[in-house]
N, CA, C and O atoms as a DFTB+ gen file, in Angstrom:
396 C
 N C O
     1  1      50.739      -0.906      50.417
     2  2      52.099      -0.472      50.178
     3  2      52.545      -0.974      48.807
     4  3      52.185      -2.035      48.295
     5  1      53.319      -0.136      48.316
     6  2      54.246      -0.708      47.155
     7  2      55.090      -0.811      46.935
     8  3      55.552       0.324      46.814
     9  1      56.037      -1.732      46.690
    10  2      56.906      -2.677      46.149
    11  2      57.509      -3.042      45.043
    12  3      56.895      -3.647      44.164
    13  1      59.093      -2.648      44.916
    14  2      59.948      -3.064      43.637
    15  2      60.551      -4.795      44.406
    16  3      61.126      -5.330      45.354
    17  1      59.700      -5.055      42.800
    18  2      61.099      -6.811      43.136
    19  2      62.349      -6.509      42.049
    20  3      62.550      -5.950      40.971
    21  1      62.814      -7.017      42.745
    22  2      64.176      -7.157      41.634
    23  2      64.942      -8.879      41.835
    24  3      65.305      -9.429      42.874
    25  1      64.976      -9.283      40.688
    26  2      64.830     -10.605      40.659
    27  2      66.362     -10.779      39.789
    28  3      66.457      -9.733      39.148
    29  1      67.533     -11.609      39.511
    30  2      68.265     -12.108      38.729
    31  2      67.950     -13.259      39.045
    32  3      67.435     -13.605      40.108
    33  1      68.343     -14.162      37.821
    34  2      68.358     -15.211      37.306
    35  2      69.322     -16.233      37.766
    36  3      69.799     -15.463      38.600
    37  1      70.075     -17.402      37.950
    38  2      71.142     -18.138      38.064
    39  2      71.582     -18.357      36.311
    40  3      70.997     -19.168      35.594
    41  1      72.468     -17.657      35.936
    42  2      73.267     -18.642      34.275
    43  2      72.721     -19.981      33.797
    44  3      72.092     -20.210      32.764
    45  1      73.193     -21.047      35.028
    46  2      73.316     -22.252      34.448
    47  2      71.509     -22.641      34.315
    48  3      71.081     -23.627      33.714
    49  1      70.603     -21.562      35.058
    50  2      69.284     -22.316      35.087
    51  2      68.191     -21.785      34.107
    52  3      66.995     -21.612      34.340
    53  1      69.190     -21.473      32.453
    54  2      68.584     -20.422      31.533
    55  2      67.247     -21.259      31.120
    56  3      66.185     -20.686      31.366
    57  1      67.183     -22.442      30.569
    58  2      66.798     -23.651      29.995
    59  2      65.477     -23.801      30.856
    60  3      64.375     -24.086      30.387
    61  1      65.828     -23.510      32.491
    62  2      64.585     -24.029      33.029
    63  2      63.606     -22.670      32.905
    64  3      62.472     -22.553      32.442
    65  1      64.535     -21.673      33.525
    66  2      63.583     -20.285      33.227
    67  2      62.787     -20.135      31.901
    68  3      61.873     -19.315      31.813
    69  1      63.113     -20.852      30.986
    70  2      62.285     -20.580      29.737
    71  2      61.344     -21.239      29.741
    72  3      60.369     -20.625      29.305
    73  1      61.047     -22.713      30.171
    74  2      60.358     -23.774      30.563
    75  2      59.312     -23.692      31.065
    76  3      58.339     -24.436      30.938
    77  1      59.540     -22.023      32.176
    78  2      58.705     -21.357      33.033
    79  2      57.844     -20.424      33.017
    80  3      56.865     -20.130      33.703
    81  1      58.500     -19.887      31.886
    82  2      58.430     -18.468      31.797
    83  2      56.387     -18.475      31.729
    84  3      55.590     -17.938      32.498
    85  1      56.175     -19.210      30.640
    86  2      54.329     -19.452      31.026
    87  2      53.705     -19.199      32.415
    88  3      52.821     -18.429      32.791
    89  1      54.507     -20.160      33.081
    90  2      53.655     -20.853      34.262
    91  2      54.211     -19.383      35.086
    92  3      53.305     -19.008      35.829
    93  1      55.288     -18.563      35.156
    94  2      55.305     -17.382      35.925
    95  2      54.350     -16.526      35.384
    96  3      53.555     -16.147      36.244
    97  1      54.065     -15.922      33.863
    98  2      53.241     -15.057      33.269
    99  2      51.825     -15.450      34.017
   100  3      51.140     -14.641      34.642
   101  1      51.522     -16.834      33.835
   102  2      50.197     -17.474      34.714
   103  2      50.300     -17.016      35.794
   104  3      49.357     -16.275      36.071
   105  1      51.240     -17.147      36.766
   106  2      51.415     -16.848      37.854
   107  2      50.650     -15.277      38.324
   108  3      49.718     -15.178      39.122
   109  1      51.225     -14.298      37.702
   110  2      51.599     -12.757      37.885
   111  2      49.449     -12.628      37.750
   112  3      48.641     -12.042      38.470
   113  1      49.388     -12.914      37.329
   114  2      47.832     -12.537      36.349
   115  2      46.612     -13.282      37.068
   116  3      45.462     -12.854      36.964
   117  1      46.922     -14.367      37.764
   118  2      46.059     -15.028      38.542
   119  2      46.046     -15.086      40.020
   120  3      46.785     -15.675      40.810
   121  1      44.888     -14.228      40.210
   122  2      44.593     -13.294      41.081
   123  2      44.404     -14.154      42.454
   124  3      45.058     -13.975      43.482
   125  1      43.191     -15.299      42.227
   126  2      42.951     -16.610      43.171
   127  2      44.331     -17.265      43.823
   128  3      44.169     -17.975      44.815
   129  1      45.396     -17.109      43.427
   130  2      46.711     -17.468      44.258
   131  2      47.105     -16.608      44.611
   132  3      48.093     -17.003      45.230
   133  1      47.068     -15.506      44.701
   134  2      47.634     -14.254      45.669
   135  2      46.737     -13.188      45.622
   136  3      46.963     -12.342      44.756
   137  1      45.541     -12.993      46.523
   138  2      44.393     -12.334      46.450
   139  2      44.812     -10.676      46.767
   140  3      44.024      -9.797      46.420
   141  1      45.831     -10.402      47.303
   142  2      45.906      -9.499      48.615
   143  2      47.227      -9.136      47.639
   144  3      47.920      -8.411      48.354
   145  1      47.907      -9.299      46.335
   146  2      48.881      -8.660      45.798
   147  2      48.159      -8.683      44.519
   148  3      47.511      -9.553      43.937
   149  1      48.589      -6.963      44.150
   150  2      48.399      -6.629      42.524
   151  2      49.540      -6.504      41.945
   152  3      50.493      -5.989      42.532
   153  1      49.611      -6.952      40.720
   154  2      51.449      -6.703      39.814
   155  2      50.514      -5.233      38.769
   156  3      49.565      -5.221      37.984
   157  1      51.426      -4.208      39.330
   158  2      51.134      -3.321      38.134
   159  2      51.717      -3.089      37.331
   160  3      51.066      -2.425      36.525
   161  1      53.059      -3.330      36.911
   162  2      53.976      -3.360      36.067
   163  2      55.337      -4.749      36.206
   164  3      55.842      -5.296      37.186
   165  1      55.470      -4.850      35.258
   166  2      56.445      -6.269      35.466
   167  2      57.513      -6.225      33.987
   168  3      56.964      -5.543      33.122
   169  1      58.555      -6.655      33.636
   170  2      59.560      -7.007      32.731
   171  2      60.431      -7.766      32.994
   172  3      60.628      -8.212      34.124
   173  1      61.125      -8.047      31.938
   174  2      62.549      -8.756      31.527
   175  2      63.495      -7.806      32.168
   176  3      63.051      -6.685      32.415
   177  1      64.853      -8.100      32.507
   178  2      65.888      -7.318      32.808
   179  2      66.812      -8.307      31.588
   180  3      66.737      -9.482      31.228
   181  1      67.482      -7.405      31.293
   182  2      68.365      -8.233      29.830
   183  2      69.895      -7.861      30.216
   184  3      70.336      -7.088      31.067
   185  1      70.448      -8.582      29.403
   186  2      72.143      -8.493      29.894
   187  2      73.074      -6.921      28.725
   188  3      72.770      -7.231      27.573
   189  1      73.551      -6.190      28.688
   190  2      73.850      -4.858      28.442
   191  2      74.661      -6.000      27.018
   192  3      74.823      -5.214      26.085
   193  1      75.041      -7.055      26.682
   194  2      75.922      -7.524      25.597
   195  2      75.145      -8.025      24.286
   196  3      75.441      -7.722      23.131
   197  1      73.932      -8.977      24.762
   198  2      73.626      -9.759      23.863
   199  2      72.250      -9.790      24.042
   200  3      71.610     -10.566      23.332
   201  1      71.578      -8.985      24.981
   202  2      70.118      -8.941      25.354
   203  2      69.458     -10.060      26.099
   204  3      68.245     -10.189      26.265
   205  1      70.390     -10.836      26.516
   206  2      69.746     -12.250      27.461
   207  2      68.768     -11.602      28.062
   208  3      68.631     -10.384      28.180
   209  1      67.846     -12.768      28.575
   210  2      66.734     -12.178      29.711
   211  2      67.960     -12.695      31.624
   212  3      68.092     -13.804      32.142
   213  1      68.432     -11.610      31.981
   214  2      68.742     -11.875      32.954
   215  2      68.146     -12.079      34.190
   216  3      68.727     -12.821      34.981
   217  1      66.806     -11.417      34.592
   218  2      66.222     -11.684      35.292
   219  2      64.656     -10.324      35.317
   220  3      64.469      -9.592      34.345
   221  1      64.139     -10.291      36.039
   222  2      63.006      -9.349      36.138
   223  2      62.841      -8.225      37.245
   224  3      63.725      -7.966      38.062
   225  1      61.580      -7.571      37.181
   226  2      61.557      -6.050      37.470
   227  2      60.130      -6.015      37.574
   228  3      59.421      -5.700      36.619
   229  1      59.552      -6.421      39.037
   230  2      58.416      -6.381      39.077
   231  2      57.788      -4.904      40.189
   232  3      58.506      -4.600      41.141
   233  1      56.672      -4.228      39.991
   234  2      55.982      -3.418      40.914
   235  2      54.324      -4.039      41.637
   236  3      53.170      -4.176      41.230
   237  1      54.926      -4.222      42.636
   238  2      53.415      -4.888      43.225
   239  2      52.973      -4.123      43.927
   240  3      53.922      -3.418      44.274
   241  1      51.817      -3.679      44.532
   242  2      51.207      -3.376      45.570
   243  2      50.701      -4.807      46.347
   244  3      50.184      -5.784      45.805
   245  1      51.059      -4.591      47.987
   246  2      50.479      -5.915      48.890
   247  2      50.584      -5.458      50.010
   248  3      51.541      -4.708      50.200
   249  1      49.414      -5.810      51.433
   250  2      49.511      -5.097      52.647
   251  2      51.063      -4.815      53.182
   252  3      51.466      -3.768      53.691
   253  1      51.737      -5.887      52.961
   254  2      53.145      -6.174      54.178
   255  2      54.323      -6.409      53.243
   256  3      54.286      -6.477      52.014
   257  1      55.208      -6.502      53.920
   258  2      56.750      -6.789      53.057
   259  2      55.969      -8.470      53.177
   260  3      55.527      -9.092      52.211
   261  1      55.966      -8.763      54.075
   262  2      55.872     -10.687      54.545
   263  2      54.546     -10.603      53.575
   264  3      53.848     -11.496      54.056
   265  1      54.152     -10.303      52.997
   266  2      53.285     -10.892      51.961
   267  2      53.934     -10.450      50.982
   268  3      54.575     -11.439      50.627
   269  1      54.197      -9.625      50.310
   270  2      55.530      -9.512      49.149
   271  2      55.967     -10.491      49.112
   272  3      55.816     -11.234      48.142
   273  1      56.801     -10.871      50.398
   274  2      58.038     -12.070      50.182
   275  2      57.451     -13.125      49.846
   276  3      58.089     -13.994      49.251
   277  1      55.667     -13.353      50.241
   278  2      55.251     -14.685      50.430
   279  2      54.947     -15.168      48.931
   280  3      54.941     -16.314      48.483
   281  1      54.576     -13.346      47.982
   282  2      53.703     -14.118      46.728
   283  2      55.092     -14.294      45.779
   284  3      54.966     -14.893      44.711
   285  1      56.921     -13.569      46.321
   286  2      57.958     -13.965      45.338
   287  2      58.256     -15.389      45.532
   288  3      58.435     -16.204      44.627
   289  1      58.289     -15.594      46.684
   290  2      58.528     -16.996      47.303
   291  2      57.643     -18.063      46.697
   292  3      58.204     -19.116      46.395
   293  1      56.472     -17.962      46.495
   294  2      55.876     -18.679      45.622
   295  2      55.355     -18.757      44.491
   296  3      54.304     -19.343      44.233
   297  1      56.342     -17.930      43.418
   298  2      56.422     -18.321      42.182
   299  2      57.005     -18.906      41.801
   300  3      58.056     -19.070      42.420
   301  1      56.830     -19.611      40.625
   302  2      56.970     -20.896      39.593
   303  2      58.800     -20.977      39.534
   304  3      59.451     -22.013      39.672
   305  1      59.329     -19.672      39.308
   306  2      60.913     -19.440      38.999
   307  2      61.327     -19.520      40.791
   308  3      62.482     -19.936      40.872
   309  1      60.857     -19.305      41.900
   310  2      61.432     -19.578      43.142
   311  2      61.643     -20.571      43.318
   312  3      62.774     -21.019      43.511
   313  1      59.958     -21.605      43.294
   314  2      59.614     -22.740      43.229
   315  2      60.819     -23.662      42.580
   316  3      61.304     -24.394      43.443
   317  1      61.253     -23.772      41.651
   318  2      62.618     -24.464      40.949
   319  2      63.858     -23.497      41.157
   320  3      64.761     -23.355      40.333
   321  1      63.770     -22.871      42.349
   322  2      65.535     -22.376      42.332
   323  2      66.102     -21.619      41.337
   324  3      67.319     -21.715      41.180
   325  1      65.472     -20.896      40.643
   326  2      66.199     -20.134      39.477
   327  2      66.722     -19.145      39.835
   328  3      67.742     -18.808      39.233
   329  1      66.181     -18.237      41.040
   330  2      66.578     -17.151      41.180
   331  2      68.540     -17.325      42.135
   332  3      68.921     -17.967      43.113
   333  1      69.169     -16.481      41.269
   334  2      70.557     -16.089      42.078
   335  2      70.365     -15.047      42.994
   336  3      70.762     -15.111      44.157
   337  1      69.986     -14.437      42.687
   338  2      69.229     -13.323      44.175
   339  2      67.699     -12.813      43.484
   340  3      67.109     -12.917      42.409
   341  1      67.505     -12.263      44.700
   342  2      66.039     -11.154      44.485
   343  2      65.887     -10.788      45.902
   344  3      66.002     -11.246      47.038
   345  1      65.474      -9.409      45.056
   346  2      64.917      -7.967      46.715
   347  2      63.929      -7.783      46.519
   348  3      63.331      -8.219      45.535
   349  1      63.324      -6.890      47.632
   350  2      61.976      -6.512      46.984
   351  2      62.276      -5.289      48.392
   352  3      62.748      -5.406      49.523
   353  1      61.736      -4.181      47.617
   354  2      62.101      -2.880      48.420
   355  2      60.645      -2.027      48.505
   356  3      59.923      -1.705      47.562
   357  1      60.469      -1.792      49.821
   358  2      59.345      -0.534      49.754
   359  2      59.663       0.312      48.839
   360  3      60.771       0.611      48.392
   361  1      58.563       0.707      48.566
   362  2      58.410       1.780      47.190
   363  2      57.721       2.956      47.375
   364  3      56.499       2.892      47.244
   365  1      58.347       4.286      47.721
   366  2      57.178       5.613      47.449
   367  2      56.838       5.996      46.005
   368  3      57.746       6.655      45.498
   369  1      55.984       5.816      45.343
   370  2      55.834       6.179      43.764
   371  2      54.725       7.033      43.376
   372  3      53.501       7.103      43.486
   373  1      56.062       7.867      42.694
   374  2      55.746       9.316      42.656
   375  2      54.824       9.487      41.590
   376  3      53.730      10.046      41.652
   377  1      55.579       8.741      40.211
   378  2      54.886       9.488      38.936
   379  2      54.743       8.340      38.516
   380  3      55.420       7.351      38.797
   381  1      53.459       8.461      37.520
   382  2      52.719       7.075      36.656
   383  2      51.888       6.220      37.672
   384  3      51.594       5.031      37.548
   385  1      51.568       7.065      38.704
   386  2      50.814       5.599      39.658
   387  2      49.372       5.618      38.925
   388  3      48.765       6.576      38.447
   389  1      49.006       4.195      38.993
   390  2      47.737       4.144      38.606
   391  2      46.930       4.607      39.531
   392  3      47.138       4.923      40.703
   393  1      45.827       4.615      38.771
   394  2      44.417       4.807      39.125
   395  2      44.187       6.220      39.574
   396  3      43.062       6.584      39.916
């Protein structure tokens, strides 16, 4: 199945998200910590004023929602509380699917 995350950020936790931002990119790409999820597309979400990184915009494929939740739940930006919310929604995808 596939899967939109949609992730915002908390304001006050800009400083740590940057801190992170590595150890999430590590995260997304290393396969041996979440065997059973692929990220096929991923970004920044930015603020419409000044271009902040407000939070992200990920597409995964993974058997279950409960494994979705398991590989957002254990990234680096969950891990330290950064996130102010995040969803993650079944996905039918129509156009641009790989492979």
């Amino acid at each position: 199945m596939y899967f939109v995350v949609f992730a915002t950020h908390k304001e006050e936790m800009g400083q740590e998200r940057l801190q992170l931002q590595d150890a999430f990119a590590a995260y997304l790409h290393d396969l041996t910590q979440h065997p059973d999820v692929t990220v096929h597309h991923g970004g920044q979400t930015l603020s419409e004023s000044d271009q902040t990184v407000t939070g992200f915009v990920l597409v995964i494929e993974a058997p279950s929602l409960e494994v979705a939740q398991a590989f957002v739940a254990g990234s680096p930006y969950a891990q330290a509380g950064t996130f102010a919310e995040s969803h993650i929604r079944p996905w039918n995808w129509l156009t641009g699917r790989p492979g």
